[in-house]
C-alpha positions as protocol buffer text, in pm:
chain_id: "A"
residue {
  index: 1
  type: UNK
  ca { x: 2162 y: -12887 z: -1563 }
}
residue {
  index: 2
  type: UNK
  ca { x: 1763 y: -12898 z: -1493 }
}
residue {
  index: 3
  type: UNK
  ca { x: 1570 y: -12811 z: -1223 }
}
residue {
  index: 4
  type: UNK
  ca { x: 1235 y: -12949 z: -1188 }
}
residue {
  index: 5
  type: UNK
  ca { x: 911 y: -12733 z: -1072 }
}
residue {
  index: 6
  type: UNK
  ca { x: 567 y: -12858 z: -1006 }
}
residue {
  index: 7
  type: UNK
  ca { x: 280 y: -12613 z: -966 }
}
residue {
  index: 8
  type: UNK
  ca { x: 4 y: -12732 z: -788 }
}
residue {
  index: 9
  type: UNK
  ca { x: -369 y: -12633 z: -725 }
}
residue {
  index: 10
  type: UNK
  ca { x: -493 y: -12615 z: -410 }
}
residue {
  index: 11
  type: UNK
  ca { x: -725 y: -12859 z: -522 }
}
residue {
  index: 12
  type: UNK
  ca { x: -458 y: -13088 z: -462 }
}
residue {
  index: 13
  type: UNK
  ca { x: -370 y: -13016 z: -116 }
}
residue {
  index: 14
  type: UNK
  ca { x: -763 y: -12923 z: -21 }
}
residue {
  index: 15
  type: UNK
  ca { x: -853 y: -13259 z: 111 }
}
residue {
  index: 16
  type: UNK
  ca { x: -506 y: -13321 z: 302 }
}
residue {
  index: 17
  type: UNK
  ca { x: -481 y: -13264 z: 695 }
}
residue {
  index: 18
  type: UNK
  ca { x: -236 y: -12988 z: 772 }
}
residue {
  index: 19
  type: UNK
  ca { x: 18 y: -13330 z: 868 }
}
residue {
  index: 20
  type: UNK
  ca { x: -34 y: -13488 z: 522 }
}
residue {
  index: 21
  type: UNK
  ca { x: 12 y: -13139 z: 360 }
}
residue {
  index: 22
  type: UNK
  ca { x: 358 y: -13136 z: 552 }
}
residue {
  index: 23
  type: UNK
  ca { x: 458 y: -13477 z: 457 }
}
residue {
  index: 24
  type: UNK
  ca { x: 371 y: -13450 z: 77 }
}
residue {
  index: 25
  type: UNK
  ca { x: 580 y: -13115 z: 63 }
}
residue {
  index: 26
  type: UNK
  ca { x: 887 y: -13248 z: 232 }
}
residue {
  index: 27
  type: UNK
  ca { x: 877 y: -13575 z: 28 }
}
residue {
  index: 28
  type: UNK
  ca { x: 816 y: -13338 z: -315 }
}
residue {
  index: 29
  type: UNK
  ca { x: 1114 y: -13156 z: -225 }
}
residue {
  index: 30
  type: UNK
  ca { x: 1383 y: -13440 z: -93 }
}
residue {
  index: 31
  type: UNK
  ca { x: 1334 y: -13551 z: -461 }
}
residue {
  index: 32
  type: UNK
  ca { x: 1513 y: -13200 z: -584 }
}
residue {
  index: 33
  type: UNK
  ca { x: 1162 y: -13060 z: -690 }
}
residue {
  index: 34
  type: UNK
  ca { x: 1077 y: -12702 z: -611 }
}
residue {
  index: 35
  type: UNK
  ca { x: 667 y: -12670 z: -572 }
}
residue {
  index: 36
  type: UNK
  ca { x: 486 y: -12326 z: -605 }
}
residue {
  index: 37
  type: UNK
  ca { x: 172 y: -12413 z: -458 }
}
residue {
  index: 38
  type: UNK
  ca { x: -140 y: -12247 z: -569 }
}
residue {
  index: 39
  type: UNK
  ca { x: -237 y: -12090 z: -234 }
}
residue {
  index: 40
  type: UNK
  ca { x: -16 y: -11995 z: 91 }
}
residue {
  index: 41
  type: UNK
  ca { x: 15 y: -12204 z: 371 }
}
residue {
  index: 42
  type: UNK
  ca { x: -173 y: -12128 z: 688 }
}
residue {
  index: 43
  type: UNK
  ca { x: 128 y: -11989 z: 978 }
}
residue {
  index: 44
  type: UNK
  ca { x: 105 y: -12320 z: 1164 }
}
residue {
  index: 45
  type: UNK
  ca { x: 121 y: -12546 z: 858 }
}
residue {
  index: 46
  type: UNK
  ca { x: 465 y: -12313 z: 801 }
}
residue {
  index: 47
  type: UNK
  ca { x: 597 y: -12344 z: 1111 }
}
residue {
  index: 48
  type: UNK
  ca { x: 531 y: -12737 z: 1147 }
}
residue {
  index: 49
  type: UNK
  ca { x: 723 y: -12772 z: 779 }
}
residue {
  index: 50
  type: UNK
  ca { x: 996 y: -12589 z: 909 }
}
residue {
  index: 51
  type: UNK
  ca { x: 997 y: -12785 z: 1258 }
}
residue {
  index: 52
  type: UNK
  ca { x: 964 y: -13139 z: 1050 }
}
residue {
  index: 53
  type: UNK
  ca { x: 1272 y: -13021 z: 840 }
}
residue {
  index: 54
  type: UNK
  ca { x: 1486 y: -12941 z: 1084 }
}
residue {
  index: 55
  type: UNK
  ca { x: 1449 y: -13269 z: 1233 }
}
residue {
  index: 56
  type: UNK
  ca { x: 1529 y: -13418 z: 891 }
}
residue {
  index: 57
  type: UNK
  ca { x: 1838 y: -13248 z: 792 }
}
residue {
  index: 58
  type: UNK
  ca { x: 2114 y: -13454 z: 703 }
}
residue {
  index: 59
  type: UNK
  ca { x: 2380 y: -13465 z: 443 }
}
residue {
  index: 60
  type: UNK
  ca { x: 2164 y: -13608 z: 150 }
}
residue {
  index: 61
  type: UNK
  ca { x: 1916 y: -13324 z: 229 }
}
residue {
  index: 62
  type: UNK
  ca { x: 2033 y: -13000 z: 407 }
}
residue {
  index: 63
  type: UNK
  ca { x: 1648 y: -12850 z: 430 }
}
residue {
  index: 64
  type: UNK
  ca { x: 1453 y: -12614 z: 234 }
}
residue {
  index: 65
  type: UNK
  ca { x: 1392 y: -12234 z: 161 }
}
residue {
  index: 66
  type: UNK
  ca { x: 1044 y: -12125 z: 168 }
}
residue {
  index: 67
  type: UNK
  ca { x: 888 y: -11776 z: 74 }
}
residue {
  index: 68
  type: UNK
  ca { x: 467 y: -11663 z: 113 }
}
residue {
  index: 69
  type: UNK
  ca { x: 313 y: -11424 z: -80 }
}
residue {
  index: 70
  type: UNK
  ca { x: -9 y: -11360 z: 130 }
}
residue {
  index: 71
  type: UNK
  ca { x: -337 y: -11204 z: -86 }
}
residue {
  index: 72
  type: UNK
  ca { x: -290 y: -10840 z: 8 }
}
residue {
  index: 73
  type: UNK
  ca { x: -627 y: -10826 z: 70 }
}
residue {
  index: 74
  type: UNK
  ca { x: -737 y: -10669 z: 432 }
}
residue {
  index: 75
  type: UNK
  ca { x: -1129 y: -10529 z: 317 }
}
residue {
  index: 76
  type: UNK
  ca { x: -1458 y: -10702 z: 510 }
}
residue {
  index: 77
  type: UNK
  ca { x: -1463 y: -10977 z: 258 }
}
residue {
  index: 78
  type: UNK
  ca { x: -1104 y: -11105 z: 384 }
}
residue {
  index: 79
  type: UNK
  ca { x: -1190 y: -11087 z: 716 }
}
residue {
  index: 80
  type: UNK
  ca { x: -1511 y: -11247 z: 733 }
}
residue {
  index: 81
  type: UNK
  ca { x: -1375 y: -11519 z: 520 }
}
residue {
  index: 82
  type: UNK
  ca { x: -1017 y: -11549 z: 758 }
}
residue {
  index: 83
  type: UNK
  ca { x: -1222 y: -11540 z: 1082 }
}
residue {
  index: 84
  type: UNK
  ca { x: -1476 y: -11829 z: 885 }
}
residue {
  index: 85
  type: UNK
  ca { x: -1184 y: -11997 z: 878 }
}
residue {
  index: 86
  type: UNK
  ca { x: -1104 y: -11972 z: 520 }
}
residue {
  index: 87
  type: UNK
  ca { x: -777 y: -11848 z: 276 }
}
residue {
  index: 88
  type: UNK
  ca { x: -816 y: -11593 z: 53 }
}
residue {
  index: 89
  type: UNK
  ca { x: -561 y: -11687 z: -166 }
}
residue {
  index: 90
  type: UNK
  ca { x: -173 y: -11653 z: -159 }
}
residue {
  index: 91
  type: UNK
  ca { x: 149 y: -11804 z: -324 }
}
residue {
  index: 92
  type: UNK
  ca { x: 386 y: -12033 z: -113 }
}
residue {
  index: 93
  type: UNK
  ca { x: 725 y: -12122 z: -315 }
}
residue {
  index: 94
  type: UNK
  ca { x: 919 y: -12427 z: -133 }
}
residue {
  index: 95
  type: UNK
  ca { x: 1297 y: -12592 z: -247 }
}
residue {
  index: 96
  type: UNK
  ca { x: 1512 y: -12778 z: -153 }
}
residue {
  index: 97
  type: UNK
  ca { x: 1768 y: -12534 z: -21 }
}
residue {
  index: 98
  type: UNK
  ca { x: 2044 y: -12773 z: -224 }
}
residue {
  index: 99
  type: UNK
  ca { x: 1885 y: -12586 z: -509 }
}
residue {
  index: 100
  type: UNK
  ca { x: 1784 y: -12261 z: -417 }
}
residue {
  index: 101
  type: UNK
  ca { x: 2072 y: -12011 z: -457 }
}
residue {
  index: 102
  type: UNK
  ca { x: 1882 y: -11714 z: -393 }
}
residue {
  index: 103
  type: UNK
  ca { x: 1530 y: -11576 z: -292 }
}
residue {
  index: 104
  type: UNK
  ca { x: 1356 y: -11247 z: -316 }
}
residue {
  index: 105
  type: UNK
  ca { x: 1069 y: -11136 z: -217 }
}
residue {
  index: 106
  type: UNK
  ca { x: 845 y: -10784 z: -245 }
}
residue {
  index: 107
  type: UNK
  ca { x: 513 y: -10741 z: -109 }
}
residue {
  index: 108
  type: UNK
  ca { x: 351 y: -10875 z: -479 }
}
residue {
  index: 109
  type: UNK
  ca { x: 613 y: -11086 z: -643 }
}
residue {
  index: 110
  type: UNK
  ca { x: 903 y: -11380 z: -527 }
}
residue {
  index: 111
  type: UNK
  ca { x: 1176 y: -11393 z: -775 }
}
residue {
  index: 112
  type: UNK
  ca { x: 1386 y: -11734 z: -744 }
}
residue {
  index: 113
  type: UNK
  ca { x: 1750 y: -11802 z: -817 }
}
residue {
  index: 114
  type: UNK
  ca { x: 1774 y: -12193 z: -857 }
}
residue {
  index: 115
  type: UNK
  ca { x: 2030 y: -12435 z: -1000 }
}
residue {
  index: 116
  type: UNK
  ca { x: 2285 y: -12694 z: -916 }
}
């Protein structure tokens, strides 16, 4: 039994609109692949993955676990760059929930039970 992980940079996701960021993770994961992406998703881009799931759910794909690590980080630099708009970094894990048997997480680590 294998279970397939992708990392990705957020190089990759950079250019997408928070909509196309949505739609390239949900159509990662229906294909049993778990992505840890590079940096964390912004609340909003969470919460529309998790509304677009829902609506998808169906016996061939019974949704998806996802876990954030944010950066920690709450000095002047963080802020100015958050209120410019900007991430400062972060770790967002997302499965298929098919695959996911267990997650974990502490303020600076996710540990991830997955299998078949």
């Amino acid at each position: 039994m294998s279970v397939r992980i992708e990392f990705l940079s957020a190089n990759v996701l950079a250019p997408m609109s928070s909509d196309e960021k949505v739609e390239f993770i949900l159509k990662s994961v229906r294909k049993d692949t778990i992505l840890v992406l590079e940096e964390s998703l912004s609340r909003e881009e969470e919460k529309t993955l998790i509304t677009q799931t829902m609506k998808s759910i169906t016996a061939d794909f019974p949704g998806i676990e996802v876990s954030t690590l944010g950066p920690g980080y709450d000095d002047l630099r963080s802020r100015l760059i958050k209120l410019l708009g900007g991430r400062v970094g972060g770790l967002t894990v997302v499965g298929p929930s098919n695959l996911v048997k267990q997650v974990k997480r502490d303020p600076d680590k996710i540990r991830l039970l997955a299998g078949k």
